[in-house]
VEXLUM-558921 format. One line per 3 residues: number of its first residue (from 1); their letters; for each residue x, y, z of C-alpha. Coordinates in steps of 0.001 Angstrom, whole numbers, plus 500000, padded with zeros to 6 digits. Layout:
// residues N
NUM	A	X,Y,Z; ... $
END
This chain:
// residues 445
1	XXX	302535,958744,302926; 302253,958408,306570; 304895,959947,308241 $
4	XXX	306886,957462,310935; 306616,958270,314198; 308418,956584,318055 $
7	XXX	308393,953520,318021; 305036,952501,319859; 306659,950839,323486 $
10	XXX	309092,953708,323589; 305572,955804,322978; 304094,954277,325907 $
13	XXX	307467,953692,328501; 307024,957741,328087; 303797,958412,329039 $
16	XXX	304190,955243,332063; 307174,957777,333110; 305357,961033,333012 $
19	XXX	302345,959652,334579; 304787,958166,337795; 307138,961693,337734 $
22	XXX	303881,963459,338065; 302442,961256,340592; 305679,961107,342808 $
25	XXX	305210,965317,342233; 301745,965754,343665; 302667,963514,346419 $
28	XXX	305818,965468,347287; 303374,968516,346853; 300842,967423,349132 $
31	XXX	303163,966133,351662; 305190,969752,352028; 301812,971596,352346 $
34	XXX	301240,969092,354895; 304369,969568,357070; 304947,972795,356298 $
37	XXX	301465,974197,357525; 302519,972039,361198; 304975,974486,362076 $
40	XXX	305004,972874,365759; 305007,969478,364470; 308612,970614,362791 $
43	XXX	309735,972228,365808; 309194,969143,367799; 311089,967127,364746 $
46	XXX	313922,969855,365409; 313957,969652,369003; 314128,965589,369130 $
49	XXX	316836,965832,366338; 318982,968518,368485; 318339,966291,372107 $
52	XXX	319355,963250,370304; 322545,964841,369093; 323649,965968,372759 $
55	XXX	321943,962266,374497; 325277,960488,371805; 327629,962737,372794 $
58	XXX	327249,962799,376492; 330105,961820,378823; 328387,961248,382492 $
61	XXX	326459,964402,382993; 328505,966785,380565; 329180,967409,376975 $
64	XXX	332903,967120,376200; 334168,970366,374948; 335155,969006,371601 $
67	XXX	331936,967090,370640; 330699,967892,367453; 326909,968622,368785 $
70	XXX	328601,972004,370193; 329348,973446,366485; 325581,975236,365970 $
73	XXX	325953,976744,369561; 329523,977748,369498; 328836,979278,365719 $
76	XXX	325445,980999,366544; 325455,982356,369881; 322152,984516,369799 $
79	XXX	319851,981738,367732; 320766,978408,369212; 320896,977852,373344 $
82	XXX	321083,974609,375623; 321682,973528,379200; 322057,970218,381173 $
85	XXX	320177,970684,384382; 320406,967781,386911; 317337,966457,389646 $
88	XXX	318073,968998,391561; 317981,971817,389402; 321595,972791,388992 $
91	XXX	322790,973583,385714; 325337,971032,384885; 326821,972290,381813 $
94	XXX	325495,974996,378876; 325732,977222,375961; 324826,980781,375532 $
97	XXX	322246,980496,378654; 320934,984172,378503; 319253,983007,375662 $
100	XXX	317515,980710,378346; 314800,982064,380669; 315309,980944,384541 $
103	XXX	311402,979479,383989; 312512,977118,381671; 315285,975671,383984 $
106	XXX	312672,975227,386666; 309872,972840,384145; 310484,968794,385175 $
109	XXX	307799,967810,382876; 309943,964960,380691; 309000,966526,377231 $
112	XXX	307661,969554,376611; 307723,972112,373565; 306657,975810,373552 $
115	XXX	306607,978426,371125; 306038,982907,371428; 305769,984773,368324 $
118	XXX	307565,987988,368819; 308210,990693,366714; 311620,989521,365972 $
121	XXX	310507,986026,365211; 309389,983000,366687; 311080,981913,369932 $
124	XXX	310963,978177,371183; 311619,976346,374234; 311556,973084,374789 $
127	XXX	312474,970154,377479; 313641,966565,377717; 314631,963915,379749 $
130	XXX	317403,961429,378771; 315971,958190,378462; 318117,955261,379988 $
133	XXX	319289,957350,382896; 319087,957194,386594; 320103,960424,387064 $
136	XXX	316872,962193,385995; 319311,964359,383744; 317621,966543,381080 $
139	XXX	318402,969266,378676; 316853,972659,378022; 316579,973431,374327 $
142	XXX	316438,977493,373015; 315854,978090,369281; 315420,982480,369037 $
145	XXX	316293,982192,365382; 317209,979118,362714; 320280,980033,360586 $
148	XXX	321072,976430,360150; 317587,976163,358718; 316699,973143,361174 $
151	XXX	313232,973197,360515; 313697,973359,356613; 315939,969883,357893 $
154	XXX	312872,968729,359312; 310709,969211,356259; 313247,967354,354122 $
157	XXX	313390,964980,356291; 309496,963940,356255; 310048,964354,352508 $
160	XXX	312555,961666,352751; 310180,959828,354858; 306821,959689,353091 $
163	XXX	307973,960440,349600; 311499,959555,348226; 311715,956313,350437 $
166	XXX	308494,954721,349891; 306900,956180,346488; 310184,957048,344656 $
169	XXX	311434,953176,344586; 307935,952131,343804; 307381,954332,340870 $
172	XXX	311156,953219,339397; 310157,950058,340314; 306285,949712,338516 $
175	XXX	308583,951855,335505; 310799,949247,334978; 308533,946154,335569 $
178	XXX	305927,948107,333040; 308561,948803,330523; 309811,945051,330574 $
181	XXX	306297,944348,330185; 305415,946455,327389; 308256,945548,325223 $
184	XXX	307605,941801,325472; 303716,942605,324734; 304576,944612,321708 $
187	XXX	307175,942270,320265; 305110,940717,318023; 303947,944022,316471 $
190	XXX	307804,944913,316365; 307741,941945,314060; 305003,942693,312164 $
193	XXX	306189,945971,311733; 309542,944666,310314; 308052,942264,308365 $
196	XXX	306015,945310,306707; 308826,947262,305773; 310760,943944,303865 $
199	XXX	307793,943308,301936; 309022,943827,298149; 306258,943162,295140 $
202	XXX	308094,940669,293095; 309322,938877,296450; 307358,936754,299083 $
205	XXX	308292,936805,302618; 306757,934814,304970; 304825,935954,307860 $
208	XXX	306097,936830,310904; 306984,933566,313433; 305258,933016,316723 $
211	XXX	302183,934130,318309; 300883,937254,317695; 297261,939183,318962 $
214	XXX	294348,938399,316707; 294569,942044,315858; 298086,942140,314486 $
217	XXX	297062,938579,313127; 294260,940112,311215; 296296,942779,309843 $
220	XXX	298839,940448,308501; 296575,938105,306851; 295077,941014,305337 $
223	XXX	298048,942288,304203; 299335,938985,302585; 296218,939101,300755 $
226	XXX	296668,942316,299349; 300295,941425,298625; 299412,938517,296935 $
229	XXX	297221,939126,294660; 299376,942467,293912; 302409,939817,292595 $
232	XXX	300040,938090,290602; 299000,941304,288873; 302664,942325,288531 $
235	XXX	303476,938861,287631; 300981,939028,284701; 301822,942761,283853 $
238	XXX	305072,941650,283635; 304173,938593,281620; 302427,940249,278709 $
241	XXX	304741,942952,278322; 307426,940388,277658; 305287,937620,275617 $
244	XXX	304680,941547,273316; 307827,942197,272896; 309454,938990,272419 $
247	XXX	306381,938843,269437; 308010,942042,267931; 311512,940558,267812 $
250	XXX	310127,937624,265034; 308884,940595,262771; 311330,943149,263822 $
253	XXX	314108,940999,262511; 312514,939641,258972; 311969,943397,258431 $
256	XXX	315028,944039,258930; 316792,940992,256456; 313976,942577,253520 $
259	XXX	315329,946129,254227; 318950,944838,253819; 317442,943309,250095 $
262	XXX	316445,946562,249141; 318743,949303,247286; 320195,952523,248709 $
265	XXX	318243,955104,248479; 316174,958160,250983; 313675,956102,251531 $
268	XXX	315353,952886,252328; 317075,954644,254980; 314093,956629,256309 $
271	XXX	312642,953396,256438; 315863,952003,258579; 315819,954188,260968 $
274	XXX	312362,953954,261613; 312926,950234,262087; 315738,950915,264343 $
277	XXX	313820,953187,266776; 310930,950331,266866; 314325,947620,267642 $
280	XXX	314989,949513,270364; 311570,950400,271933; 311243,946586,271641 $
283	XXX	314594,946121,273767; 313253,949128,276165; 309985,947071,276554 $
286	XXX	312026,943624,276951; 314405,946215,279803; 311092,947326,281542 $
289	XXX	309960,943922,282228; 312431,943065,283835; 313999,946291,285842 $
292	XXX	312222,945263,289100; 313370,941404,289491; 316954,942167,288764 $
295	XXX	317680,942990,292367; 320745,942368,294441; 321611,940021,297044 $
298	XXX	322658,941941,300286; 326311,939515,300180; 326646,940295,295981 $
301	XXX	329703,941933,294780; 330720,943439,291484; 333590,945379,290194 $
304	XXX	332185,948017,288427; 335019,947827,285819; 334061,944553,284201 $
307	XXX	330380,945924,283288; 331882,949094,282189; 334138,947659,280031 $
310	XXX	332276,944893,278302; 329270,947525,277465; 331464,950186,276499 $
313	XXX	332776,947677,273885; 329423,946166,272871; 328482,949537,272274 $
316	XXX	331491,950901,270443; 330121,950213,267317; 327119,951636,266872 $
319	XXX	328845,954965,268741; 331368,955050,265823; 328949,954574,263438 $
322	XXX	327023,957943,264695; 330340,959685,264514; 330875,959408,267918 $
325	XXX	333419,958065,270259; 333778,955994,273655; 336084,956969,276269 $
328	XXX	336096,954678,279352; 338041,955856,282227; 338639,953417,285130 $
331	XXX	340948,953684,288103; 343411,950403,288751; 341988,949114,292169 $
334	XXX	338491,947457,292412; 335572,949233,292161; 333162,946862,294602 $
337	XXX	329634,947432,295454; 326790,945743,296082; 325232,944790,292595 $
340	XXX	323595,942720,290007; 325321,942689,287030; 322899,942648,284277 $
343	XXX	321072,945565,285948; 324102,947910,286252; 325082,946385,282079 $
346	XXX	321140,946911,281005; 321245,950557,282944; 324673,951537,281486 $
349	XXX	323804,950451,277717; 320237,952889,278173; 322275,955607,279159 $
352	XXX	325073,955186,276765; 322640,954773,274109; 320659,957523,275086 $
355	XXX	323894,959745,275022; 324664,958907,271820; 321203,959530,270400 $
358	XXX	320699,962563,272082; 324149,964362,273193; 325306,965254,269775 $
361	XXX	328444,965344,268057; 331608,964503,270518; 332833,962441,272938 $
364	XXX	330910,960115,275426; 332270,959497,279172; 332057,956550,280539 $
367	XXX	333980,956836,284080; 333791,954661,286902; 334281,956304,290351 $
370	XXX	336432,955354,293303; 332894,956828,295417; 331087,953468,293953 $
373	XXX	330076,955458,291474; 329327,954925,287637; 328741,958226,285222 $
376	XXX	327771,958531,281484; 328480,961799,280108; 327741,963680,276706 $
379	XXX	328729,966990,275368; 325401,967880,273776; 322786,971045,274814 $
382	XXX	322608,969309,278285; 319195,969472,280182; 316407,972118,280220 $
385	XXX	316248,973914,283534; 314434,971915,286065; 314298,968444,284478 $
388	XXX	316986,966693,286713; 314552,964531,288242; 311732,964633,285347 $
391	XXX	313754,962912,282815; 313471,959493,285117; 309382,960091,284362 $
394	XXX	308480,957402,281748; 307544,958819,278084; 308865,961955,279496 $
397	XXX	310941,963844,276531; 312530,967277,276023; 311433,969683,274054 $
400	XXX	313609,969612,270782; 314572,965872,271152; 315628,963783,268547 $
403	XXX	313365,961194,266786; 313623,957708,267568; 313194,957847,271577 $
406	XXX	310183,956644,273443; 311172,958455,277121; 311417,954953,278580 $
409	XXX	315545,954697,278885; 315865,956902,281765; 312941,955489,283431 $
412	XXX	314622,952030,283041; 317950,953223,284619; 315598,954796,287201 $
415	XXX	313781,951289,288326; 317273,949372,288197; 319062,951272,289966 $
418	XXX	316273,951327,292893; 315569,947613,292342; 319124,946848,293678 $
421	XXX	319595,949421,296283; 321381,952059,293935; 320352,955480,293189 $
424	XXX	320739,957746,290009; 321211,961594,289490; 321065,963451,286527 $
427	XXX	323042,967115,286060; 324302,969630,283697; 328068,970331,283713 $
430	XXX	329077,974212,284092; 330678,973743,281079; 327229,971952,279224 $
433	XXX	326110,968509,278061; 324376,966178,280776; 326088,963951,282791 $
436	XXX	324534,961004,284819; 325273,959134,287560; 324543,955951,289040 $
439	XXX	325210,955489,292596; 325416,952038,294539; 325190,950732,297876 $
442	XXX	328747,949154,299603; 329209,945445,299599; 328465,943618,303366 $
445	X	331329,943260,305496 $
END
């Protein structure tokens, strides 16, 4: 059996995402080793950032004491320095100017950027002009050390630029589109697929609707070949076991009438209960013809109490004739589940029959469970360890059975109960005999 895996668009939406997160990686990759290994480049990203701060918050030629572009000077006296120097060289306004060589003051070039490596660290300087002025004002920039981490700003910033604003969107963007794609493209197989699993032997479904590739097409015809001439082979199966055993019933029953004629005596009834054991491997052989068709609708409903009860008295009879007795428990409210009623009467009559031929002296069980549940039990020598799920194998018998079985009842309950969505367990009570159990689906709401 092949074992299920993702669904195949959810297979391929995955891989479409992997492929974009690892392309949006490389490029973020690429782009930091780029940026990064431009330490100047950064510094002049730092410095334009820092002079475009102080150009917004300028009032005339000074920076009002409260303006917010003072925080990184006024919180980091020996890292960050500044001063306004006007056309004539006086210093206008500034913060923590020792940091700030007199050489610096004295540079009119309108932009500049320098950098010393020290042994303390890297020390910049840097100059610039307002632009929009008539004053010639410009500002002297010191950076001795970065606390604020201005250039790691920088670097996130050109990250922002060349990676999360223009590849980012585009990747969630050709994700999306691609999924939306993909599903629509694989719909058809999505119906193929479900088509697939519905297939049933004794049922036809029609193919699929609409267009689908010429590969999924292929598949399909192929398969409806395949399933085809499988339901003519069940069909006939099917067919000849029934046209056999309805044959046997003709004999069965004139043997019968000439055994009745006959007087008492050991071999009379020897030759009766052979007769009876061929009756009901005739029946069993009728049952197995028709286990598989007797499915159920997914809107059927049945109370399980009317089957238990008319079976339980059709079967009373020939219980009390064994020396054994019927006990049918039922609760008051409705038992309703999804089933067809001559399955779940054909499966219960096999397994109360099969008690009473093989449990032994005592009492039978027939109890139907509030749990949608149906259970046959005897008080006989129960099961031999590990056959719970072999005594469903046709022909399959214990050791030490009775005469007069064929191993098919079981079996029968077996294909029934799967037929119409049910299931069956078999188990030994702790205190002995076997009990089994049919199980069936819930009714549609």
């Amino acid at each position: 059996m092949i074992r299920p895996h993702r669904p195949l668009a959810q297979v391929l939406i995955r891989r479409l995402t992997l492929i974009a997160a690892v392309i949006v990686a490389l490029n973020l990759v690429v782009v930091s080793l780029y940026y990064g290994s431009d330490r100047p480049a950064l510094e002049a990203e730092v410095v334009a950032a820092v002079t475009e701060r102080l150009s917004a918050a300028l009032e005339g030629n000074t920076l009002p004491a409260a303006a917010s572009a003072r925080a990184i000077f006024a919180d980091h006296p020996t890292a960050y320095a500044f001063a306004l120097v006007d056309r004539t060289g006086v210093v206008v306004d500034a913060m923590n100017r020792h940091l700030i060589p007199p050489s610096a003051i004295d540079i009119f070039a309108d932009d500049w950027v320098t950098a010393v490596d020290l042994p303390t660290g890297r020390l910049v300087y840097a100059g610039h002009e307002f632009r929009n002025r008539t004053d010639g004002l410009r500002v002297v920039f010191v950076m001795a050390a970065d606390p604020e981490n201005l250039v790691r700003r920088a670097l996130l910033s050109e990250l922002r630029q060349h990676v999360w604003g223009p590849i980012l969107p585009m990747a969630i963007l050709l994700i999306a589109a691609s999924a939306i794609l993909i599903r629509r493209e694989l719909a058809p197989v999505a119906r193929a697929a479900a088509w697939a699993r519905s297939l049933r032997p004794d049922s036809l479904t029609p193919p699929p609707a609409g267009p689908v590739p010429s590969e999924v097409a292929d598949l399909i015809d192929g398969t409806q070949r395949a399933l085809d001439q499988l339901a003519l082979a069940l069909a006939a199966e099917t067919r000849r076991a029934a046209e056999a055993a309805h044959a046997l019933r003709t004999p069965v029953a004139v043997l019968t009438a000439r055994l009745d004629a006959l007087p008492p005596g050991e071999t009379t009834e020897k030759l009766r209960a052979d007769l009876a054991a061929l009756s009901r491997t005739v029946q069993q052989v009728l049952a197995a013809s028709r286990a598989d068709v007797l499915t159920a609708p997914a809107d059927a409903a049945l109370d399980l109490r009317d089957p238990a009860k008319t079976v339980t008295a059709a079967l009373a009879g020939i219980a009390y004739s064994k020396g054994i007795e019927l006990a049918l428990s039922i609760p008051d409210e409705p038992v309703t589940v999804r089933a067809n009623r001559e399955a779940v009467e054909l499966a219960l009559s096999n397994l109360i029959e099969n008690a009473v031929l093989h449990g032994g002296p005592g009492e039978v069980e027939i109890t139907v469970g509030p749990d949608r549940s149906l259970s046959v039990r005897d008080h006989g020598p129960g099961l031999p360890p590990g056959a719970n799920t072999r005594v469903f194998q046709p022909f399959w018998r214990a050791p030490g059975a009775v005469a007069g079985g064929t191993g098919l009842g079981l079996a029968i309950v077996d294909r029934l109960q799967h037929a119409q969505g049910g299931t069956v367990t078999a188990k030994t009570p702790e205190d002995g005999g076997c009990e089994v159990i049919l199980s069936f689906a819930p009714t549609k709401t």
